[in-house]
N, C-alpha and C positions, 0 to 999 in steps of 0.2 A: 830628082827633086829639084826643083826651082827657085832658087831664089836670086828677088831685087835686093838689090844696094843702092845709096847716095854715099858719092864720094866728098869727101872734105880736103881740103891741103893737105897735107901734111910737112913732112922736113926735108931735107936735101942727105941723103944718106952719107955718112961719114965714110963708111966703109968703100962704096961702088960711086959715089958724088952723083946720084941718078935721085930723080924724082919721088916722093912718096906718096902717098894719100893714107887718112885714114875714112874708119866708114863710119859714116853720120846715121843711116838708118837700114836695118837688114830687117824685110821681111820674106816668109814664105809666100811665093806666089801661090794664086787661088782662082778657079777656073771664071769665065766670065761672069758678073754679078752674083758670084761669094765676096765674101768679105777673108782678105790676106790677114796673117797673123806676123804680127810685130816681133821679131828675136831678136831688136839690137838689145836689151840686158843678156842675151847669152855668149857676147863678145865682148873684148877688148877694145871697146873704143879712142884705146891714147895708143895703140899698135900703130907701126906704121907700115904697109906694105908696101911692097914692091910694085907687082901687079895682081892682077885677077885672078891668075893661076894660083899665084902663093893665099889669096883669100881663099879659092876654092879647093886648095890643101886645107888647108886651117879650119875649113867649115865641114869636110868630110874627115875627120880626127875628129871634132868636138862631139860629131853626130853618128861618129862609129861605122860609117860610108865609105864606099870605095870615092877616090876621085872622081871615077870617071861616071860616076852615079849624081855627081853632082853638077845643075848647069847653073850660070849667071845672067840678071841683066842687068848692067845699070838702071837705073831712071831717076829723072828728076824732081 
């Protein structure tokens, strides 16, 4: 399964002092001229990740998925 994200800033991690983002808008991609469906109310949007790995943990958990069932893209 596919889904985009828009990243936001986030904090400077306390823990590892590395970079965070969180994600402003997650949808399910949709094949060319379908209309995608909007899932940012099924996230945590004050989380802050790490990277795109640990979102696409966190999105295959929420969605009862293997990882590796699941792919990302950013977009703008």
């Amino acid at each position: 399964m596919l889904f985009e994200y828009t990243r936001r800033r986030g904090v400077r991690s306390p823990v590892t002092d590395a970079a965070t983002f969180r994600v402003d808008r997650l949808r399910q991609a949709a094949p060319r001229g379908t209309q995608t469906t909007d899932l940012s109310h099924l996230i945590d949007s004050s989380y802050n990740y790490h990277s795109a790995r640990e979102l696409r943990w966190h999105l295959a958990d929420r969605f009862g998925m293997l990882p590796e069932a699941i792919a990302l893209r950013e977009y703008a």
